[in-house]
C-alpha positions in Angstrom: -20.4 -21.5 -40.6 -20.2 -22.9 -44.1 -17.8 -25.5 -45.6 -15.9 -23.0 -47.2 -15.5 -20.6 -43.8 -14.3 -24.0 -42.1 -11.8 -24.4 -45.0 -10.8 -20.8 -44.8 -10.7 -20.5 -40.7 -6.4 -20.3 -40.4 -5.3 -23.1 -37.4 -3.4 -21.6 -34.9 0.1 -23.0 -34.8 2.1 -23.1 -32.0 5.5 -21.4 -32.2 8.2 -22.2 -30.1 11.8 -21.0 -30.1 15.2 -22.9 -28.8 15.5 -22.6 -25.4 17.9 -20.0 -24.5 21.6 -21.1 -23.7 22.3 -17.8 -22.0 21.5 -17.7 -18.5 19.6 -14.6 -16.3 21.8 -12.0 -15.1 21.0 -11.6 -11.0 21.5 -12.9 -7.6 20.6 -17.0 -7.4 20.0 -18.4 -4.6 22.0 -22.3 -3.8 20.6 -23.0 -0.9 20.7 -22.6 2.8 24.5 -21.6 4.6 24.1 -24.5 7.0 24.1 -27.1 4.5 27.7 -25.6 3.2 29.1 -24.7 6.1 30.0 -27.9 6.8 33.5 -28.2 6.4 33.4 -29.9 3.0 33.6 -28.8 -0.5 30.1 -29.1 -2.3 29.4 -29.4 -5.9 27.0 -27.4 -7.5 25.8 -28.0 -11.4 24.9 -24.8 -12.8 24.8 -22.2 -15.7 26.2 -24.5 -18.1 29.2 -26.1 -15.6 30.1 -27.2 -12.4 30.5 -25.1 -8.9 32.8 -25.4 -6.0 31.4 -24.2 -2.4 33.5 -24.5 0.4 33.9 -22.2 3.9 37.2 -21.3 4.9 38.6 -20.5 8.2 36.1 -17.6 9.2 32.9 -19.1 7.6 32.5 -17.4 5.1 31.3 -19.4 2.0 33.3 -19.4 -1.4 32.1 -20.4 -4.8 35.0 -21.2 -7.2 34.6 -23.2 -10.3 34.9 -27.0 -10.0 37.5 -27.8 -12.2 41.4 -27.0 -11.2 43.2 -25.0 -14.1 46.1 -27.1 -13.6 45.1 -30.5 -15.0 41.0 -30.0 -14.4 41.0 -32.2 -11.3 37.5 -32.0 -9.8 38.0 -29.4 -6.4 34.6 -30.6 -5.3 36.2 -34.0 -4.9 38.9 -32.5 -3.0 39.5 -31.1 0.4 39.5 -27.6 2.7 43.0 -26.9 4.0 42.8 -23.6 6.1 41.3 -21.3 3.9 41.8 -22.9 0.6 40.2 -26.0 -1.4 42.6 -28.3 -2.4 42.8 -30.3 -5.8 42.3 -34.1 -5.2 44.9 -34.8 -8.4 47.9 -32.8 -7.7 46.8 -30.9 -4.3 47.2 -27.6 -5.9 45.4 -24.9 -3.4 43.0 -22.4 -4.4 41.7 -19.7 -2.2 38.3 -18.0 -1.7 39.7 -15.0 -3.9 40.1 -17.6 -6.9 44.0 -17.2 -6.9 46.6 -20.3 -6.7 47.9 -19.7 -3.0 49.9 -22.5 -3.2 51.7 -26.0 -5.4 53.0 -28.0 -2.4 55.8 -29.7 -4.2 56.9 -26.6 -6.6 60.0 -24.4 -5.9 57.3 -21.9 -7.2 53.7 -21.2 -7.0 52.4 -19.6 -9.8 50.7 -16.8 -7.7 48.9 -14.9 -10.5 46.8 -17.8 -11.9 43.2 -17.3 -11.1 40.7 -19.5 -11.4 37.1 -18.7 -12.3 35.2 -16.6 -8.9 32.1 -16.3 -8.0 30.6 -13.2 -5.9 28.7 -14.1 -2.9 25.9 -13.1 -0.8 25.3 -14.5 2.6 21.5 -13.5 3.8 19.0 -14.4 6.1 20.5 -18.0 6.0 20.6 -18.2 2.7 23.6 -18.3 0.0 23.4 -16.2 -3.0 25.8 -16.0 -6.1 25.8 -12.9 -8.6 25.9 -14.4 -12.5 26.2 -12.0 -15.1 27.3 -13.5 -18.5 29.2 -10.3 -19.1 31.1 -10.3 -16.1 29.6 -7.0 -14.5 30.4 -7.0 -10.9 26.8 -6.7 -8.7 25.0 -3.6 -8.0 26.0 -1.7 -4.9 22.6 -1.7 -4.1 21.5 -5.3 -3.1 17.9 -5.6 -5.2 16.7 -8.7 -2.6 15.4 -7.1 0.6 16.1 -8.2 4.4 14.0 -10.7 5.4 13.1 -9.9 9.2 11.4 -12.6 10.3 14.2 -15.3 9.6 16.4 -15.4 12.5 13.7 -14.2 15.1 13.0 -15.9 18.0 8.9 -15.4 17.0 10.3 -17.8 13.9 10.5 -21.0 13.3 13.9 -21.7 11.3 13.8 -22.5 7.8 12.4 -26.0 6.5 13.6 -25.8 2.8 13.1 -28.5 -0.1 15.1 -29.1 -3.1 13.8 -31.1 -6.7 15.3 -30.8 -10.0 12.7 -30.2 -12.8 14.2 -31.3 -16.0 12.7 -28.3 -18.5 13.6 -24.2 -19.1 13.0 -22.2 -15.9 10.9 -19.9 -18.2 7.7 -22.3 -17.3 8.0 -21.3 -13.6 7.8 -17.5 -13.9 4.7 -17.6 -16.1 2.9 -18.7 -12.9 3.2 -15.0 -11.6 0.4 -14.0 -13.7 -1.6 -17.3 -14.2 -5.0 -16.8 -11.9 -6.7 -19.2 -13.4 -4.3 -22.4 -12.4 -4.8 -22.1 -8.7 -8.1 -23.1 -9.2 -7.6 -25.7 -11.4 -4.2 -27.1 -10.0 -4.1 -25.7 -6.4 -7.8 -26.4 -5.6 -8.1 -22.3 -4.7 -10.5 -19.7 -5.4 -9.1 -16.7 -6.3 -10.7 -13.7 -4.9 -8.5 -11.0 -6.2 -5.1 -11.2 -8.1 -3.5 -8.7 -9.0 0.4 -8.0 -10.7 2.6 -4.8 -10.2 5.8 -5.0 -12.2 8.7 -2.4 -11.9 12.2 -2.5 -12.4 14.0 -5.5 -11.4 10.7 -7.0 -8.9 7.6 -8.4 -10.4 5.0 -8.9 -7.7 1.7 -11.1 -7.4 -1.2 -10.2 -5.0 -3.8 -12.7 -4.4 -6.6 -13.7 -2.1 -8.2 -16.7 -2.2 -10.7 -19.9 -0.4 -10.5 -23.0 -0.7 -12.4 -25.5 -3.1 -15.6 -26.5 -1.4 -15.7 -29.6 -3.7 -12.1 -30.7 -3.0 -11.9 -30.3 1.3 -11.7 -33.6 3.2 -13.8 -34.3 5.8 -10.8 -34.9 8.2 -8.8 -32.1 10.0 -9.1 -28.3 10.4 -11.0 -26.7 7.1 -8.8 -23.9 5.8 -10.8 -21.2 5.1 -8.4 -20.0 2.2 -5.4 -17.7 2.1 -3.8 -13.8 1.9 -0.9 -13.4 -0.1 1.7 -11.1 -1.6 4.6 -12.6 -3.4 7.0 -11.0 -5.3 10.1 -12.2 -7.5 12.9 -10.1 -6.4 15.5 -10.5 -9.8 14.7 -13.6 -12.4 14.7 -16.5 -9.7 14.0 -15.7 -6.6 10.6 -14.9 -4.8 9.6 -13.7 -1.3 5.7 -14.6 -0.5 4.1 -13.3 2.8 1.6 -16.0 3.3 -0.7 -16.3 5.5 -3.0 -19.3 6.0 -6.8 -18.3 7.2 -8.4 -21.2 9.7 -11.2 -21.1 11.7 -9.2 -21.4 15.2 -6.5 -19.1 13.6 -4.0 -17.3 10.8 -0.6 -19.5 10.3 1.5 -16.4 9.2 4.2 -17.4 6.8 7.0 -16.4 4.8 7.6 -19.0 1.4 10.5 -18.5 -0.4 10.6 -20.1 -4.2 13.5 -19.8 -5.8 15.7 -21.8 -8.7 18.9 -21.9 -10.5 19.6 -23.1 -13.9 21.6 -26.3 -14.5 21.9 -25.7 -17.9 19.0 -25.0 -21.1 16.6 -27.5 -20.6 17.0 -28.1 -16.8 16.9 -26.4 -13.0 17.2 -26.7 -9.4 14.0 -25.4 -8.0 14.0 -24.9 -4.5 11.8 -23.6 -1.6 11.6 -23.1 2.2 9.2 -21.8 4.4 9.3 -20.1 8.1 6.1 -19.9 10.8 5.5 -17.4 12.9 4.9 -19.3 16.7 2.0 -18.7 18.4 2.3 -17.8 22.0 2.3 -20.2 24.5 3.6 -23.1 21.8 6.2 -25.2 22.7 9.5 -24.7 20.0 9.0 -28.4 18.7 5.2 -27.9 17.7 5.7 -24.4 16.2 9.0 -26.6 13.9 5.7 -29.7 13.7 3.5 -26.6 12.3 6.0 -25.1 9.5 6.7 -29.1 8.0 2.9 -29.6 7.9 2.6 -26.4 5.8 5.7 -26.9 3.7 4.2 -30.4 2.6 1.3 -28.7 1.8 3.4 -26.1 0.0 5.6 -29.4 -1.3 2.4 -30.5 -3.0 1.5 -27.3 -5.0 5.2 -27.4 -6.3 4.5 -30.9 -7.2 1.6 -30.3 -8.9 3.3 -27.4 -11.4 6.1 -29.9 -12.0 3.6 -32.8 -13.5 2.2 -29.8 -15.3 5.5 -28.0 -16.6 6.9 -31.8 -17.4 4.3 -32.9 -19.8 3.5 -29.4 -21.8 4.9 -27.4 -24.9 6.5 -24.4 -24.8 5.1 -21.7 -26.7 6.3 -18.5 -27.2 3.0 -17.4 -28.7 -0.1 -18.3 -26.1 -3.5 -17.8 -27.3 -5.1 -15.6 -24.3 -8.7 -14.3 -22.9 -8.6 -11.3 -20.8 -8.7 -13.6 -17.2 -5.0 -15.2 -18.7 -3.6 -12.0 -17.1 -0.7 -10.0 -18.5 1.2 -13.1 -19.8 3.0 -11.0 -22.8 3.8 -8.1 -20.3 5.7 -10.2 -17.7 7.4 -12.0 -20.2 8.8 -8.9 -21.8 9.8 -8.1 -17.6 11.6 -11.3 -17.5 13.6 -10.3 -20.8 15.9 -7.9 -19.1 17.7 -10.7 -17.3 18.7 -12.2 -20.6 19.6 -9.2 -22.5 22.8 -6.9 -21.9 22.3 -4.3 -19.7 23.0 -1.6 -22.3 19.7 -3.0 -24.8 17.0 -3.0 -21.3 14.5 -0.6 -22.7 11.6 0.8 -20.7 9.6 -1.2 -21.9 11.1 -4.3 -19.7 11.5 -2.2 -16.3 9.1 0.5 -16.3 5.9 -0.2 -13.5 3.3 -1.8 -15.3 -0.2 -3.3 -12.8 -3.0 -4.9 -13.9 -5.9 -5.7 -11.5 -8.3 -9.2 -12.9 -11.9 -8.9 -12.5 -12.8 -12.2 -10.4 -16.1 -11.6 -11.0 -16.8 -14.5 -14.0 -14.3 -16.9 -13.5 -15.6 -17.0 -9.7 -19.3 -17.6 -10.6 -18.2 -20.3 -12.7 -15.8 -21.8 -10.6 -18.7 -22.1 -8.3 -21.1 -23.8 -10.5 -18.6 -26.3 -11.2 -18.2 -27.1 -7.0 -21.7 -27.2 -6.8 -22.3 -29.3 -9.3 -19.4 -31.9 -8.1 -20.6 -31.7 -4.6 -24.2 -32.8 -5.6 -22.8 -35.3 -8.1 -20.8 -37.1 -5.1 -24.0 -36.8 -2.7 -25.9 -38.8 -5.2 -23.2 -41.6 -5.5 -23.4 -41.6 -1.9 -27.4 -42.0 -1.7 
């Protein structure tokens, strides 16, 4: 290439919108029922404000917002009484339905204010809430399937963690299509990947070893893993993974999940339940799901040094391995748009199937070549 071609060659900027202050239309998941169900009000920070959740005298779990529409005491702060939560300021009560049920020390309660109401979904020990910033009520047709397994007495229960990640949830959901990063970040070797989107569900299928350059010489070798994961709505995801070792399969449900605190910050969250192997005692199947959630809890922690430290860009420069990067994006897009302007385009089934074939003979190369360095520093 000549001086001039050098001159003339165009650099690639990045481009990079705002983030956006509107937040995904779906079902979010806050976290387990027994860590409500408690009793107690709870504070939640999310889309942009603050949450109450509180059960009432049946159980069932209300979300309200925080802040009382009499003189914006904090509910959170406050108390349950029967089936209402009661203002700490003025002990004003507000029921699960959002309306003022009663002012303790008024001749009259003003019985048609309302407060700000959430709708709620209770499942598989999990507590959902339906945003939708144009007020649409949810589907009749709940888009997040049954879990099965959760519950069972072939189960473990759920052993969830919980870390705030301080940019736009955007980062997260590229991972559906990023092959090449389990490798890199993961320390797996992708055997096949491939993503199906259609309407509201956007689903991952991968199978992959581990890295022979990066297994310790203690413990069981994991021979590498099957899994099919898909995001069910814009924040949560259902894997069914299971773990390959020599003496056995660990089968595995993962959930990964978030909701948004506000533009530039989110609750990501993520559990995981073992299936028990026959003959184990309950307390070594619970020992067996918190040794594979830490290893979960350090893939998660891995994306987060990754997602804290990069740019976002809105215009990625790809090779064909990148995946469909540009298609999943414009999947996610339906969750941020009204539902009158979703066009085909965002919801119609779309798969695309990488060829491992390349990246695998290099990835192997590169083992090779670090396990043969590290024998001859050890010679």
């Amino acid at each position: 290439m000549s001086v001039t071609d050098q001159e003339s060659t165009e650099v690639r900027q990045i481009e990079a919108g705002e983030n956006p202050t509107r937040f995904a239309r779906g079902w979010h998941c806050l976290g387990l029922i027994r860590d409500f169900n408690d009793g107690s009000p709870h504070q939640i920070d999310a889309f942009g404000t603050s949450l109450v959740v509180f059960a009432d005298s049946q159980g069932r779990l209300n979300v309200l917002d925080a802040y009382c529409r009499h003189m914006g005491g904090n509910l959170a702060h406050g108390s349950v009484k029967g089936d209402s939560i009661a203002c700490p300021f003025h002990d004003w009560r507000w029921g699960g339905d959002g309306k003022c049920k009663l002012v303790p020390y008024a001749k009259r309660t003003p019985r048609l204010a309302r407060t700000a109401k959430w709708p709620t979904l209770e499942q598989d020990g999990m507590l959902f809430i339906w945003n939708d910033p144009e007020g649409s009520a949810p589907p009749e047709e709940n888009y997040i399937p049954r879990i099965e397994q959760a519950g069972s007495d072939e189960w473990t229960d759920w052993h969830w963690y919980t870390t705030v990640v301080n940019i736009n949830c955007r980062e997260i959901i590229d991972n559906v299509v990023d092959m090449a990063h389990f490798f890199y970040i993961h320390g797996s070797v992708p055997s096949h990947f491939k993503n199906i989107f259609e309407g509201p569900v956007a689903t991952q299928y991968m199978n992959g070893g581990g890295r022979d350059d990066m297994q310790g010489t203690e413990g069981e070798k994991m021979l590498g893993s099957t899994s099919v994961a898909s995001y069910y709505g814009p924040s949560f995801m259902i894997d069914d993974l299971t773990y390959h070792y020599p003496e056995a399969d660990h089968k595995t449900i993962l959930i990964n999940c978030h909701y948004p605190i506000d533009a530039n910050s989110f609750v990501l969250q993520y559990g995981i339940i073992v299936k028990k192997m026959a003959g184990v005692p309950e307390e070594i199947a619970m020992q067996t799901a918190i040794a594979l959630g830490d290893w979960v809890k350090q893939g998660f922690e891995q994306d987060v040094q990754i997602w804290k430290n990069k740019a976002r860009i809105d215009n990625p420069l790809l090779v064909e391995e990148d995946g469909p990067v540009y298609q999943l994006r414009r999947w996610y897009e339906q969750f941020y748009v009204d539902a009158a302007d979703v066009v085909p385009e965002m919801t119609d089934r779309f798969e695309y199937e990488l060829d491992t074939t390349v990246p695998r003979e290099a990835w192997t190369k590169e083992m090779e070549a670090n396990i043969a360095a590290r024998a001859a520093e050890s010679v």
